[in-house]
Legacy VTK file of the C-alpha trace (Angstrom):
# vtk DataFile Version 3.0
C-alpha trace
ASCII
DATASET POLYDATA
POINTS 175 float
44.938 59.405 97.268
41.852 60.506 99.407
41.315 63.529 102.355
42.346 61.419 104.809
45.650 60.725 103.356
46.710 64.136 102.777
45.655 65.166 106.090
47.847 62.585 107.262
50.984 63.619 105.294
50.676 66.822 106.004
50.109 66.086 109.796
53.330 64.309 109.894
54.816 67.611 108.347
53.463 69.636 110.665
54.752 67.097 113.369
58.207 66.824 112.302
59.021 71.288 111.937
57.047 71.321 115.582
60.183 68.902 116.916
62.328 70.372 115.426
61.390 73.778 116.513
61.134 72.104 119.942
64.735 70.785 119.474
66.074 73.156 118.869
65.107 75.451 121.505
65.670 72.692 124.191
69.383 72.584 122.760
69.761 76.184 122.873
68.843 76.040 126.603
71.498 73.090 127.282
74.237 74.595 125.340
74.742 78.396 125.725
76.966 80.598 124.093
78.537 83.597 126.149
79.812 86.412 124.808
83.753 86.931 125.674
84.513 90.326 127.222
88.107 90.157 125.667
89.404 87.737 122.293
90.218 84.323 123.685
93.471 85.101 122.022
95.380 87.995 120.391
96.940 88.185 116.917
100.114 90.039 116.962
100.244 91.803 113.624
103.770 93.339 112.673
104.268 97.163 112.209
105.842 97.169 108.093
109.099 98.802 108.161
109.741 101.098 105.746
112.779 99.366 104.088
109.756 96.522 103.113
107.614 99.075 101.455
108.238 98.605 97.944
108.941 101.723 95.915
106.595 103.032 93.135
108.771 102.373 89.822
109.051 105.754 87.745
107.631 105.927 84.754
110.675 106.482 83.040
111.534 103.205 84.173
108.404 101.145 83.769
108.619 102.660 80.077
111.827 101.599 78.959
110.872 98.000 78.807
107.255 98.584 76.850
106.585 96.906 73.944
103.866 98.515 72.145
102.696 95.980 69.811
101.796 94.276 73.415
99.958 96.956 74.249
97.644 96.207 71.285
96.212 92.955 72.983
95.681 94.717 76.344
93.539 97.562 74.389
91.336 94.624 73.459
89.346 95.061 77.214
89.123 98.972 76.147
86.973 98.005 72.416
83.749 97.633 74.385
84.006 101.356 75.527
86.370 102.819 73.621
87.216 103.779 70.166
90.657 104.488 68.810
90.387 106.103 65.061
91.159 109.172 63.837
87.791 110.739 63.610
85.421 108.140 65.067
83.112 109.176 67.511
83.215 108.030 71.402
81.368 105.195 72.590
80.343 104.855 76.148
83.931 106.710 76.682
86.015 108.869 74.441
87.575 108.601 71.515
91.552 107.958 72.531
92.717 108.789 69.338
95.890 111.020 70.416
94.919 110.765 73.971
98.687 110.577 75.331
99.496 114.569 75.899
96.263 115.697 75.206
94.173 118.001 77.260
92.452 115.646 80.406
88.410 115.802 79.689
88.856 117.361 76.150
87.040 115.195 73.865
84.386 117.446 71.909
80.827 115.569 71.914
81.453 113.595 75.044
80.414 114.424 78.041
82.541 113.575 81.360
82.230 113.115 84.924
82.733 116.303 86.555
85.962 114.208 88.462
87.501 114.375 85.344
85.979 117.190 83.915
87.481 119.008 86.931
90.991 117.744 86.490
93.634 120.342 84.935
96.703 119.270 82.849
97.433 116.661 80.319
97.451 113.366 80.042
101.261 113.099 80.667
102.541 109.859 81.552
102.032 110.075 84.675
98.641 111.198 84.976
97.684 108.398 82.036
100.082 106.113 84.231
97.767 106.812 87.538
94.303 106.945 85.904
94.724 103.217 83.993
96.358 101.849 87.138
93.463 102.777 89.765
90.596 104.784 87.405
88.828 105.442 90.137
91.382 106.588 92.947
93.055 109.137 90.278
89.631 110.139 89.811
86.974 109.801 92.258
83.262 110.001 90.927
84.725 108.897 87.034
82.233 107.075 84.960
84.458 104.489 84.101
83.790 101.448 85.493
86.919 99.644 84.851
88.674 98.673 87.970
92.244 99.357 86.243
95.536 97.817 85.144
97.719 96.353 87.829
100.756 94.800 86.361
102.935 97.358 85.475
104.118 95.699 82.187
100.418 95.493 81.131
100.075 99.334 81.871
103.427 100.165 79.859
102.311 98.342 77.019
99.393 99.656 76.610
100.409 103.130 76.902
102.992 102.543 74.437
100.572 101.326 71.573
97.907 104.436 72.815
100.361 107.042 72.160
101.520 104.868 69.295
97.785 105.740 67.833
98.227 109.875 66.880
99.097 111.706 64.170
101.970 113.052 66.569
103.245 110.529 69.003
105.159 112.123 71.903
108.563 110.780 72.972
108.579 108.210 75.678
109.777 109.280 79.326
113.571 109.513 79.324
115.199 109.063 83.386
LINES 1 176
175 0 1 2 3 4 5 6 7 8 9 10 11 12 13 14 15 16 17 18 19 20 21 22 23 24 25 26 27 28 29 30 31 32 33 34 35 36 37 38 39 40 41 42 43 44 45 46 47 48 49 50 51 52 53 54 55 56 57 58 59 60 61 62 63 64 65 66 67 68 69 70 71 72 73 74 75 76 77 78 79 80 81 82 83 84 85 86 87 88 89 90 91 92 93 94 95 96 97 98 99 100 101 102 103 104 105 106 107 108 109 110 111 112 113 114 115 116 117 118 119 120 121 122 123 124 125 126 127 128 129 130 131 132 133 134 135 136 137 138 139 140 141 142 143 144 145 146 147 148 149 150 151 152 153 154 155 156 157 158 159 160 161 162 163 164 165 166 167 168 169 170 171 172 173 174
């Protein structure tokens, strides 16, 4: 290929964005687009009643039916952050050896968010019930990035096999 060919090619380029610049603008001027003052049409959403808002199970309840040995396969997502040995040292998160009714934040040699870190109490079952369903809303500000356990049978599991994993297990919710 010589000058003259490329000069032609790229001429025909140049041609072809310039009409369809120009075409486009020509269309915009035919066809114009107003902006409504109101919706065209309305959406009627319905107000919930409270009879259809679905009741938080208790933990005693969501308990009763945990099977522990299930919980083992949902601590699998926890291995990357977590440890769970007597004695081992934390990870990017604690240690959770004996974690159900100890002390919230009190893992020596790791150092928390200051949401947890300010939290008082234990981590009863409910507290350890709210932090692994919603991490973040039980705690606002944690360092953990995991977004949290929705199914409740999941959850029970896998707070049966954690408190399963102590030298002193404590007894599981009663109604």
């Amino acid at each position: 290929m010589d000058e003259l060919e490329i000069s032609k090619i790229v001429g025909v380029g140049c041609a072809a964005m310039l009409a369809f610049v120009g075409l486009s603008e020509v269309s915009h001027g035919i066809v114009s687009m107003d902006d409504l003052d109101e919706p065209a049409f309305a959406i009627e959403v319905a107000e919930a009643d409270d009879a259809e808002v679905e009741e938080a199970i208790s933990v005693a309840t969501l308990m009763a039916s945990a099977d522990a040995s299930a919980g083992e396969k949902q601590f699998k997502a926890c291995k990357a952050c977590h440890n769970v040995a007597d004695g081992a040292g934390a990870k990017q998160g604690p240690n959770l050896w004996g974690i159900v009714g100890r002390d919230i934040a009190s893992t020596d040699g790791f150092s928390y968010s200051s949401a947890l870190a300010e939290k008082e109490g234990a981590w009863d079952w409910d507290a350890l019930n709210a932090f692994l369903l919603n991490p973040k809303g039980y705690a606002a500000g944690t360092k953990m990035a995991y977004n949290g356990l929705k199914k409740d049978g999941e959850r029970a599991n896998l707070m049966a096999w954690l408190n399963e994993q102590s030298g002193a297990p404590i007894p599981l919710p009663s109604e």
